[in-house]
C-alpha positions as CSV (number, residue, x, y, z in Angstrom):
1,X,77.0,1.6,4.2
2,X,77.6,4.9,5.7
3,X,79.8,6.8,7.9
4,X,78.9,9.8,10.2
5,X,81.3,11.8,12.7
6,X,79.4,13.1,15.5
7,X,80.1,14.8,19.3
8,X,79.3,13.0,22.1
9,X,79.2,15.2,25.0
10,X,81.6,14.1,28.4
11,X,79.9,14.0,31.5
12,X,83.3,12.3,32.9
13,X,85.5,14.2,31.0
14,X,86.6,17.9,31.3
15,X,86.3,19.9,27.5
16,X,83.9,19.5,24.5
17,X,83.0,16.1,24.1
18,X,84.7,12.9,22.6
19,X,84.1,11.9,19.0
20,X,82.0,9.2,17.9
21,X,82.6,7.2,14.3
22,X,79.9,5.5,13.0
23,X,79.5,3.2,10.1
24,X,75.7,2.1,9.4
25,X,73.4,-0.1,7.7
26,X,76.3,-2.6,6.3
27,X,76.1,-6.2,5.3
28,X,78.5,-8.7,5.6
29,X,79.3,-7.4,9.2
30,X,83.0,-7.4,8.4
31,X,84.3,-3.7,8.1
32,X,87.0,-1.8,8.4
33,X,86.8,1.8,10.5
34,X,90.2,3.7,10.4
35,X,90.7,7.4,12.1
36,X,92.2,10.2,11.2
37,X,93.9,13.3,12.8
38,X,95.4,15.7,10.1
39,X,96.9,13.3,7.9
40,X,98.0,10.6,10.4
41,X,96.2,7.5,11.1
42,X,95.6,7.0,14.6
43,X,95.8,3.8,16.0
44,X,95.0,4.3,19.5
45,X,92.7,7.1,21.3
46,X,89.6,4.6,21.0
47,X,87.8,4.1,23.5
48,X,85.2,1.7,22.6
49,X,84.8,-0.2,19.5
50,X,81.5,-2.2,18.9
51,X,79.6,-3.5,15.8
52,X,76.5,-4.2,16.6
53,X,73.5,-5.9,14.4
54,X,70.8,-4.1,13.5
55,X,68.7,-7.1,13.6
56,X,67.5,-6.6,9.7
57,X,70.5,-8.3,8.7
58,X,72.8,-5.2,8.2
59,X,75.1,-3.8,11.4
60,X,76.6,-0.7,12.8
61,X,80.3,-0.3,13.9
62,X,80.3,2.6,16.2
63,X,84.4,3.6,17.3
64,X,84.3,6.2,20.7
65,X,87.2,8.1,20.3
66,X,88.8,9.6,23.3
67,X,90.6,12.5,22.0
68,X,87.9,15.6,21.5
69,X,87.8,18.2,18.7
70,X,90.5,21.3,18.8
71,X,90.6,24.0,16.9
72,X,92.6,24.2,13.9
73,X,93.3,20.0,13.9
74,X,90.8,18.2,11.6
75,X,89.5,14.5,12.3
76,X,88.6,12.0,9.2
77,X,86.6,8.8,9.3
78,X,86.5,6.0,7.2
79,X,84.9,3.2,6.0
80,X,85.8,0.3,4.0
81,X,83.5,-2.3,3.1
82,X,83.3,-5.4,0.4
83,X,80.4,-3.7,-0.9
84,X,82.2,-0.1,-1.8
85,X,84.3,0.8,-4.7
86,X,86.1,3.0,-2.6
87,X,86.4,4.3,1.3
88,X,83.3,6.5,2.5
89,X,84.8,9.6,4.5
90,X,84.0,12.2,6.9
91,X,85.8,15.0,8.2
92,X,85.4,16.9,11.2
């Protein structure tokens, strides 16, 4: 698998955007996505949650977060899969 953190812009929203975790290209579908802000794990602020299969066997777990980038506070993704010796991770 991988993992990306991206911006998705708000049309609904007022500020920057919401962040979007992704996890790609994975098989078996189950996975594990967890967010970070600083060092704490959050365990709300998601807006949408979905893994969805790629239809070549592997899937996607894509995680809509609904708090937005700030200055000065970092973000972290991670993935943890069967197939990984350790979690993937991306900061923002």
């Amino acid at each position: 698998p991988s993992v990306s953190i991206s911006l998705v812009p708000s049309s609904s929203q007022p500020g920057p955007g919401r962040l979007l975790c992704s996890g790609m290209d994975f098989y078996p579908a189950q996975i594990q996505g967890r967010r970070f802000q600083g060092q704490q794990e959050l365990s709300g602020h998601v807006m949408a949650t979905d893994i969805v299969p790629n239809g070549d066997w592997t899937s996607q777990l894509l995680v809509l977060l609904e708090i937005g980038p700030r200055r000065g506070v970092s973000f972290r993704c991670q993935v943890e899969h069967v197939s990984l010796e350790q979690p993937l991770r991306r900061h923002w």
